[in-house]
C-alpha positions as CSV (number, residue, x, y, z in Angstrom):
1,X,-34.9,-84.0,-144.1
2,X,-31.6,-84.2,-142.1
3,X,-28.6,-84.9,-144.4
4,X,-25.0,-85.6,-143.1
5,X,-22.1,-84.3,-144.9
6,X,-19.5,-85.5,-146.7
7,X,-18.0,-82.2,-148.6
8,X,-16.0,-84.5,-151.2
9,X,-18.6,-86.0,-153.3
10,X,-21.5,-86.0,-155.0
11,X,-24.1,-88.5,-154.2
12,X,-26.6,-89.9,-157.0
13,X,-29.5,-92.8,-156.6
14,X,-26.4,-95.8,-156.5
15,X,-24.1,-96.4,-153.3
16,X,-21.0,-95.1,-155.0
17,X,-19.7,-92.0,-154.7
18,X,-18.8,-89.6,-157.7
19,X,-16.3,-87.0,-157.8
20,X,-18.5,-83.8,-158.5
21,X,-17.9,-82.2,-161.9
22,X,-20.8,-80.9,-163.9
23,X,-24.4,-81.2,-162.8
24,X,-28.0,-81.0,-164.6
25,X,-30.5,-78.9,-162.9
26,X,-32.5,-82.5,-162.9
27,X,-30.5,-83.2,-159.9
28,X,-30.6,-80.5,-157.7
29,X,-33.6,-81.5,-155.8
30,X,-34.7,-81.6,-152.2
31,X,-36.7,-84.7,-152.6
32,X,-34.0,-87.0,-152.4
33,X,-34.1,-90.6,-150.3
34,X,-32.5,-90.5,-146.8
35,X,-29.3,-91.6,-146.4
36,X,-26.3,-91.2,-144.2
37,X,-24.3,-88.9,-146.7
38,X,-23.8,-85.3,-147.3
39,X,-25.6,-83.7,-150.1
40,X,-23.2,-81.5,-152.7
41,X,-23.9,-80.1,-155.7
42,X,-21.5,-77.7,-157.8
43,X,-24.0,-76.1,-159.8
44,X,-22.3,-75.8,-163.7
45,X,-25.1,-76.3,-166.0
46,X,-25.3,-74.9,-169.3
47,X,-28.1,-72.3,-168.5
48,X,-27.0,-70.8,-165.6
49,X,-25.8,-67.1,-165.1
50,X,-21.9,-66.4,-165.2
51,X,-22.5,-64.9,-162.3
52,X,-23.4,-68.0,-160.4
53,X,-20.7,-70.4,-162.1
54,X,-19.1,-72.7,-160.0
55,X,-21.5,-72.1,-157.2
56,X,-22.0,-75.3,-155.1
57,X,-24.4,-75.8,-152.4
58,X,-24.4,-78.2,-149.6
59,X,-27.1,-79.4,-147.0
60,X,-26.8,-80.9,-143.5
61,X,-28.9,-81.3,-140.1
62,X,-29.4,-78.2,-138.1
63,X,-31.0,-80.3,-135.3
64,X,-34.9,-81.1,-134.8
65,X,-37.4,-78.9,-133.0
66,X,-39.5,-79.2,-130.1
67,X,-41.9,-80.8,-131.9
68,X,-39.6,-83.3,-133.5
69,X,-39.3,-81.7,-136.9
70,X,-35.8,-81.8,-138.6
71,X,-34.5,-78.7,-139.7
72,X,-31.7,-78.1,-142.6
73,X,-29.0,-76.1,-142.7
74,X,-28.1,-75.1,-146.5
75,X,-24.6,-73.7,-147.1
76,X,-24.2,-72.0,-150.7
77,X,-20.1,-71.4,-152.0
78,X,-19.3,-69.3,-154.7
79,X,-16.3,-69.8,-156.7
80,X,-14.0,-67.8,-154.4
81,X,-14.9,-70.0,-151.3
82,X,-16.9,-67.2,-149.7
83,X,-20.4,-68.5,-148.4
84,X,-23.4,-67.8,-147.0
85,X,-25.3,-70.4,-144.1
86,X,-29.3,-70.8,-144.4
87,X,-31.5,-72.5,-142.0
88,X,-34.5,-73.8,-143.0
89,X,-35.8,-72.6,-139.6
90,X,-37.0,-68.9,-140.2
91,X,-35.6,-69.1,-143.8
92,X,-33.0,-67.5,-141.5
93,X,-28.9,-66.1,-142.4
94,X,-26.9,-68.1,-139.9
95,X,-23.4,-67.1,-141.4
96,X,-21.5,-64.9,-144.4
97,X,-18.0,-65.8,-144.9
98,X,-16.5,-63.3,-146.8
99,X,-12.3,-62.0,-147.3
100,X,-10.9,-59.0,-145.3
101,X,-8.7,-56.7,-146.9
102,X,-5.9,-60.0,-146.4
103,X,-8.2,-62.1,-147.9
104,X,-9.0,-64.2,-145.1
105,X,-12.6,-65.5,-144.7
106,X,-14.3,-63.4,-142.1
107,X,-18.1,-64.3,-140.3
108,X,-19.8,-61.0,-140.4
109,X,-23.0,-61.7,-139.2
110,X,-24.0,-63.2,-135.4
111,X,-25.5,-66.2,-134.9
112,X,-25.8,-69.9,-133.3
113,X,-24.2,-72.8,-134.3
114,X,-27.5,-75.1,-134.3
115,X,-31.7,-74.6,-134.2
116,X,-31.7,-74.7,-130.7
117,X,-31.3,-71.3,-129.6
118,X,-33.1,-69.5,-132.7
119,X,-36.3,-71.9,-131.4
120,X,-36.2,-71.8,-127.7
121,X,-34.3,-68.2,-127.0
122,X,-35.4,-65.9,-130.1
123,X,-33.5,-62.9,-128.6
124,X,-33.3,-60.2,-131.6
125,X,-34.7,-62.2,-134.4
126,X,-30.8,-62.8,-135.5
127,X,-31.0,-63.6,-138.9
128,X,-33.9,-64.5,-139.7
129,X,-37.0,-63.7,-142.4
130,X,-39.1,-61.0,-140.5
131,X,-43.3,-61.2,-141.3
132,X,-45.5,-61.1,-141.8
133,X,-45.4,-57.4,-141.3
134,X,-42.0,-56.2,-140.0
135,X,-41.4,-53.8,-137.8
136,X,-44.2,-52.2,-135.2
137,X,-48.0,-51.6,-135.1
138,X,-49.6,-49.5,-132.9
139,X,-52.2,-51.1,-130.3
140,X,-51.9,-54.4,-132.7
141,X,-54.6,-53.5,-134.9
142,X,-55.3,-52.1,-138.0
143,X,-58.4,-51.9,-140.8
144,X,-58.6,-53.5,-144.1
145,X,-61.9,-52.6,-146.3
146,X,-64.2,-52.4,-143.3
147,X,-63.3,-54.8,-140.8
148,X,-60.3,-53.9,-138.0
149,X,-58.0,-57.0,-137.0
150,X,-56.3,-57.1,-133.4
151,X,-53.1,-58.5,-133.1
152,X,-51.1,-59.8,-130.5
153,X,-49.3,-57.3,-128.5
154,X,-46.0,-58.7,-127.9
155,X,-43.8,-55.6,-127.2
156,X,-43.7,-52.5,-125.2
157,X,-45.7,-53.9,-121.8
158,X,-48.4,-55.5,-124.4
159,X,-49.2,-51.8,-126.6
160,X,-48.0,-52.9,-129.8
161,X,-47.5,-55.7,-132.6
162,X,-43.8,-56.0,-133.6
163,X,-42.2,-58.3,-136.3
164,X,-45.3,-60.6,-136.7
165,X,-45.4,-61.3,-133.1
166,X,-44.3,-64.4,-131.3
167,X,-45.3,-66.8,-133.8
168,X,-44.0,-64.8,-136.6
169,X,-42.1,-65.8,-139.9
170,X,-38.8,-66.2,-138.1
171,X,-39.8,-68.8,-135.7
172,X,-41.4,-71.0,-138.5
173,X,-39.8,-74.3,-139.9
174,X,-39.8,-73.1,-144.6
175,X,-40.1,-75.6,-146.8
176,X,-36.8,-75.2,-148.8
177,X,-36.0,-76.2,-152.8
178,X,-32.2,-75.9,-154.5
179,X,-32.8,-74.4,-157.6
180,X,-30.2,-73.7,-160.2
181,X,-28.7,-70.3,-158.6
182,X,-29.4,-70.7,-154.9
183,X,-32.3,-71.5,-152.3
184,X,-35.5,-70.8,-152.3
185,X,-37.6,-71.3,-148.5
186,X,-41.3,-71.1,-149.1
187,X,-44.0,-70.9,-145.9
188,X,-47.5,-71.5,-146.5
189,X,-49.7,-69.0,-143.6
190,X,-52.9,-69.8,-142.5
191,X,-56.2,-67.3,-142.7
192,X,-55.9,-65.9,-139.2
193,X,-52.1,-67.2,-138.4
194,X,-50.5,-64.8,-136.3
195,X,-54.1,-62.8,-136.3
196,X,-53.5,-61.6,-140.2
197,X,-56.1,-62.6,-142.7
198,X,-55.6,-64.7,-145.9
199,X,-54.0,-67.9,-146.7
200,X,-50.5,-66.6,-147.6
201,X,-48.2,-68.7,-150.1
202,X,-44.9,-66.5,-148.8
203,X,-41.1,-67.1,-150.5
204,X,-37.8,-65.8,-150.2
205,X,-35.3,-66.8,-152.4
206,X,-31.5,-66.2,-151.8
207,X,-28.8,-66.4,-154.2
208,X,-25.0,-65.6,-153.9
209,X,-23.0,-64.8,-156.7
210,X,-19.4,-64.4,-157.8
211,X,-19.2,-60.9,-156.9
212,X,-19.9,-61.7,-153.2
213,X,-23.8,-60.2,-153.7
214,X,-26.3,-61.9,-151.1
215,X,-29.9,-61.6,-153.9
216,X,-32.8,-61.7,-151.3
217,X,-36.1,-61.9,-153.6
218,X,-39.2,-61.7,-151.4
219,X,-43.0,-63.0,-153.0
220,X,-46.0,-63.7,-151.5
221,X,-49.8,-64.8,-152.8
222,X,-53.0,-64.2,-151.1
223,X,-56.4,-65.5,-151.2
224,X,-57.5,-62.2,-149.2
225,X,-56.1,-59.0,-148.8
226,X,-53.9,-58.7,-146.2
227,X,-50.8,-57.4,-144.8
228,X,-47.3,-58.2,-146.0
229,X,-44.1,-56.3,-145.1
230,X,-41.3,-58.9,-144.8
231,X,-37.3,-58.3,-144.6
232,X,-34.5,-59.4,-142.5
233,X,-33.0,-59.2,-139.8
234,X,-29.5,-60.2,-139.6
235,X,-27.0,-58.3,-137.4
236,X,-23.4,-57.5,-138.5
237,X,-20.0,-57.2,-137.2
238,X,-17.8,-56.1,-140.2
239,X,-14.6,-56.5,-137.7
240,X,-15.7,-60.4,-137.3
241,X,-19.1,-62.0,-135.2
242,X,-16.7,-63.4,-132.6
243,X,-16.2,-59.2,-131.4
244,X,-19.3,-60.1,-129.2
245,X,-18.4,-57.5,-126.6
246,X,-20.2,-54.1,-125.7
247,X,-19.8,-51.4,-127.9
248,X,-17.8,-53.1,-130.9
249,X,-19.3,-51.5,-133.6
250,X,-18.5,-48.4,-132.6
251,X,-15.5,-48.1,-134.9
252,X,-17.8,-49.0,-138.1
253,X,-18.1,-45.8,-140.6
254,X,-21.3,-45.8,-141.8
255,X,-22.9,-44.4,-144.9
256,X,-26.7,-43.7,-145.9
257,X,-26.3,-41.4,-149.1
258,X,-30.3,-41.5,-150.1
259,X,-31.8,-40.8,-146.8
260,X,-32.4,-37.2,-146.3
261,X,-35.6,-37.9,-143.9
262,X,-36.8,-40.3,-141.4
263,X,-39.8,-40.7,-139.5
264,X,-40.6,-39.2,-135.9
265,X,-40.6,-41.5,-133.3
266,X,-43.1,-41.5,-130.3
267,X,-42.0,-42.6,-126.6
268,X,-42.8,-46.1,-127.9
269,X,-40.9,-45.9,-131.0
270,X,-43.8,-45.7,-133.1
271,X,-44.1,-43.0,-135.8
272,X,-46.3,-40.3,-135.1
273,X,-46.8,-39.2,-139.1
274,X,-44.0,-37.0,-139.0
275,X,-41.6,-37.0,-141.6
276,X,-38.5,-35.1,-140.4
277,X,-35.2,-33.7,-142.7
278,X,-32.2,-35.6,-141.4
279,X,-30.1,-31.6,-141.6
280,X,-28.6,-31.1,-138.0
281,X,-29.2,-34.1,-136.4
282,X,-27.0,-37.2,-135.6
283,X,-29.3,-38.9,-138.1
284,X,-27.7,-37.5,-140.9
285,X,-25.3,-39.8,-142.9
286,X,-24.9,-38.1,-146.2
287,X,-21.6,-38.3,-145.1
288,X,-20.1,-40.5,-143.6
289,X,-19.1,-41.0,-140.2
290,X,-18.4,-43.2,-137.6
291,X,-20.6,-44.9,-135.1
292,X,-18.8,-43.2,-131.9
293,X,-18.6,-40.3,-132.7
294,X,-22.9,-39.5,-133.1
295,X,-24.5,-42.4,-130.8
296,X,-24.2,-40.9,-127.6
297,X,-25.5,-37.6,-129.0
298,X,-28.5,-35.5,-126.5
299,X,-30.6,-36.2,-129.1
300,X,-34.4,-36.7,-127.7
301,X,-34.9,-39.7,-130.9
302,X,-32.2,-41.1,-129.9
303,X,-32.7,-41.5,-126.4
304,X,-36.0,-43.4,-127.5
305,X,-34.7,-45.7,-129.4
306,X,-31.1,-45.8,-127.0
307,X,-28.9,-45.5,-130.0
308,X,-29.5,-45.8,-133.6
309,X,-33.3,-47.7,-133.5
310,X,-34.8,-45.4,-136.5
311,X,-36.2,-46.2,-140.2
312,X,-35.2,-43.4,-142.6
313,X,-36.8,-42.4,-145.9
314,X,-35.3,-43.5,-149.3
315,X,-35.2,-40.6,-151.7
316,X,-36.5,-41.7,-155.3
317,X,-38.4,-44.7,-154.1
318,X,-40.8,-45.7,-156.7
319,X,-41.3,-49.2,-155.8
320,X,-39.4,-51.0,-158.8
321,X,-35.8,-49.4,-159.1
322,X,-33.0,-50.9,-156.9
323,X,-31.7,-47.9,-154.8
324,X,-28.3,-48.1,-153.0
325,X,-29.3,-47.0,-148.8
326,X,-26.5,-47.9,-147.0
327,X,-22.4,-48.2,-147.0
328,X,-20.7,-49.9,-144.3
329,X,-16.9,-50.1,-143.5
330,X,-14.6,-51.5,-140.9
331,X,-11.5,-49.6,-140.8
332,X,-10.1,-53.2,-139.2
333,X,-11.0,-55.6,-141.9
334,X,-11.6,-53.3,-144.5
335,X,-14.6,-55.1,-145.1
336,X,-17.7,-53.1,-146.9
337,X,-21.3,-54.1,-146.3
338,X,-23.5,-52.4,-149.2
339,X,-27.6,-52.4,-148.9
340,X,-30.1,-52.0,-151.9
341,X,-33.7,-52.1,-152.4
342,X,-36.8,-51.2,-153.5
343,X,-38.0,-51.0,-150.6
344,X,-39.4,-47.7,-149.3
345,X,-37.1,-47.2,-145.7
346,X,-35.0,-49.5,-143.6
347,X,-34.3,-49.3,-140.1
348,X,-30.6,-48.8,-138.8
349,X,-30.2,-50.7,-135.2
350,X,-27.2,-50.7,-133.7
351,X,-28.3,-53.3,-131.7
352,X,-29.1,-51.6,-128.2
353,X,-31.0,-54.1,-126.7
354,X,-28.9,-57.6,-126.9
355,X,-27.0,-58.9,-123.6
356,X,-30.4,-59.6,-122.1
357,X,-29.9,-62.5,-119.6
358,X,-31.9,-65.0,-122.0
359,X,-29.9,-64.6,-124.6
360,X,-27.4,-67.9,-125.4
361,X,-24.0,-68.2,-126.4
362,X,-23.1,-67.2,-130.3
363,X,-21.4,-69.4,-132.5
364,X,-18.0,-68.5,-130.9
365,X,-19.2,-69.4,-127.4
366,X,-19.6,-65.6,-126.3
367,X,-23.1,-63.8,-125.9
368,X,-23.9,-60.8,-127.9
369,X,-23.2,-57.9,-126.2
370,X,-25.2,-54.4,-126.8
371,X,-24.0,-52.9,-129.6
372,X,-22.3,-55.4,-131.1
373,X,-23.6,-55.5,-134.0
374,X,-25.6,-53.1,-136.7
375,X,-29.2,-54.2,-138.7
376,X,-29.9,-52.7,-141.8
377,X,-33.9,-54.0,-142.4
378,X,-35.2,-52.8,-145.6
379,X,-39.3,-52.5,-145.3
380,X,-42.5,-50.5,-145.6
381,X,-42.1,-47.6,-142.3
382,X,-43.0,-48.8,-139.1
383,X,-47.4,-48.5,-138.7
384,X,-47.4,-47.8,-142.0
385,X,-50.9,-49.7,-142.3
386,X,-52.0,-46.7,-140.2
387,X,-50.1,-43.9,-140.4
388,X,-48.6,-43.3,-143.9
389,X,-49.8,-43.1,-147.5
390,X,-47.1,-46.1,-148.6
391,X,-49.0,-49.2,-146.6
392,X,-47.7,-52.5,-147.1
393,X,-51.2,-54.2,-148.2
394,X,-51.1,-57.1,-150.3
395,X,-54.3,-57.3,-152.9
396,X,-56.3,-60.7,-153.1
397,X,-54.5,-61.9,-156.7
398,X,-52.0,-59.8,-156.7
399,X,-48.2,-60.3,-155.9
400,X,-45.8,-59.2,-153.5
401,X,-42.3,-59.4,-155.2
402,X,-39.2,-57.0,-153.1
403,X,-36.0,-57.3,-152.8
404,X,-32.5,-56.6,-150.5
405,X,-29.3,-56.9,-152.1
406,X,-26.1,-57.2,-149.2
407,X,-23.1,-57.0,-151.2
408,X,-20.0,-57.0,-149.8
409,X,-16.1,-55.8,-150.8
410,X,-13.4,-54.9,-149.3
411,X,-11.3,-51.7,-149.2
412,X,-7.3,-50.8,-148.0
């Protein structure tokens, strides 16, 4: 429900406002009355992790949907008064505030500054929780036991699925519960929703603790088997999301120390099977380097995907150990995005394709320019369903439980 804001207070069940000091996890509920005031909560109680201490979390309007819904925008503040914005819409990242290398709070990540534009413009998924398959699947269809599902085609002139399709994860209105350490947004799917089979109880639960660490704990429950492959999709600017203009990542060094492979691409930026060694190829981040000086490289991959567009392979995945896939710097800030999961691949986009016409204003008034931002998406390989041994099939009982850690520091 929409909540207004008043940052000062704490507001219980009488008129009168109390200054916040220590609250009981009893409290921090969603299913409070309407009212005209803010809700706060600095969480403190006894059981929580040290980690989380001093966290509070705040809730206000986002705006209200087409179809009239309300939609909630959750802010969660750690100790150090870096933050992280979460709309209920698409379970989505709206902001990360977090201190440069002067300790000044930076926005690294793009966004808009109310529901509108994420509902009515979905340019780039910004933000938000990708499924309920991520990423692209050839022709739209693939086979489960003996029957083959067809799904709609929303990319490449209508020849494959990509990112759920138009009605996907990110352009649903989650459910959303405060719990002691952060938010959890849950999204109940239909049998046949999006042209995926089961009833699908999906969750993703995001925490931010003292150590400026964004936890992103995905589960899902289905009452068939089905298809689940969910991540997300936020796009950074280490340098600040107001550098909206063309090109302003370029200066980013960039780091992928447990990817020595990555899959071949076809002309539609599907993978043909191929599993390629990253050796002698601007795909190769071992070490690191900076954005400028491989992107433009006569690279036939690259010229698919025109730029970085490709999911690489994590060496050791086993499905259960958290393994670190990605190390991001701005010389400028001296900001440091770090990615782990346990996830097999993640795709690293630089963003080629924003500045489409469609595309609104960002939260600083500007529109997001081509590369102006970077994606690190965590996820089963693109078509795994059909082309590789790893397939992102969720059994009927069984759960799916992943994660993506984003922590961030800062270097001189």
């Amino acid at each position: 429900m929409p909540i207004d804001f008043n940052t000062h207070f704490i507001f219980f069940n009488s008129n009168k406002p109390v200054k916040p000091t220590t609250v009981q996890q009893s409290i921090l509920k969603t299913d409070l009355k309407q009212d005209s005031f803010e809700k706060s909560v600095e969480v403190q109680a006894q059981d929580i992790d040290p980690a989380f201490d001093g966290m509070k979390i705040e809730q206000k309007s986002f705006g209200k949907l087409k179809n009239g819904e309300d939609t909630t925008l959750y802010t969660i503040t750690n100790k150090n008064g870096a933050s992280v914005d979460l709309s209920s819409f698409g379970a989505t990242i709206v902001s990360i505030k977090v201190p440069d290398k002067d300790g000044k709070l930076i926005d690294v990540t793009q966004g808009y500054d109310k529901v509108t534009p994420y509902e009515e413009s979905p340019v780039g998924h910004a933000g938000g929780t990708i499924g309920p398959c991520a990423n692209k699947i050839n022709n739209g269809t693939f086979t489960l036991g003996e029957k083959e599902y067809k799904l709609e085609c929303n990319k490449d002139g209508g020849k494959t699925h990509s990112h759920g399709g138009t009605q996907g994860f990110d352009v649903k209105n989650w459910d959303a519960e405060i719990i002691k350490d952060g938010i959890k947004f849950t999204y109940n799917k239909k049998d046949m929703e999006s042209g995926y089979p089961g009833n699908v109880k999906a969750s993703v639960t995001y925490k931010f603790d003292n150590d400026n660490k964004l936890h992103i704990q995905y589960e899902a429950e289905s009452d068939a088997d089905t298809v689940i492959n969910m991540t997300n999709h936020s796009y950074f600017n280490l340098d600040g999301a107001e550098n909206a203009e063309e090109n302003s990542v370029y200066e980013h060094i960039v780091e992928l120390p447990n990817s020595s492979t990555y899959t071949v691409n076809n002309e539609l930026a599907v993978p043909t099977g191929e599993i390629a060694s990253v050796e002698d190829t601007p795909f190769d981040f071992r070490e690191a380097k900076t954005i400028k000086d491989v992107i433009d490289s006569d690279d036939e991959q690259m010229k698919i995907g025109a730029g970085f567009d490709q999911n690489y392979v994590i060496d050791g995945y086993d499905g259960e150990k958290m393994i670190e896939v990605a190390n991001v710097k701005s010389p400028k800030t001296g900001i440091k995005l770090n990615v782990a999961t346990n996830l097999p691949g993640f795709q690293f986009y630089t963003a080629n394709h924003l500045g489409k016409d469609a595309q609104p204003a960002g939260k600083d008034g500007k529109k997001y320019e081509k590369r102006s931002g970077f994606c690190v998406e965590p996820q089963f390989f693109p078509d795994a369903i059909n082309t590789f041994d790893e397939k992102p099939i969720l059994k009927k009982g069984e759960t799916y439980n992943r994660e993506i850690i984003y922590s961030f520091s800062t270097e001189k």
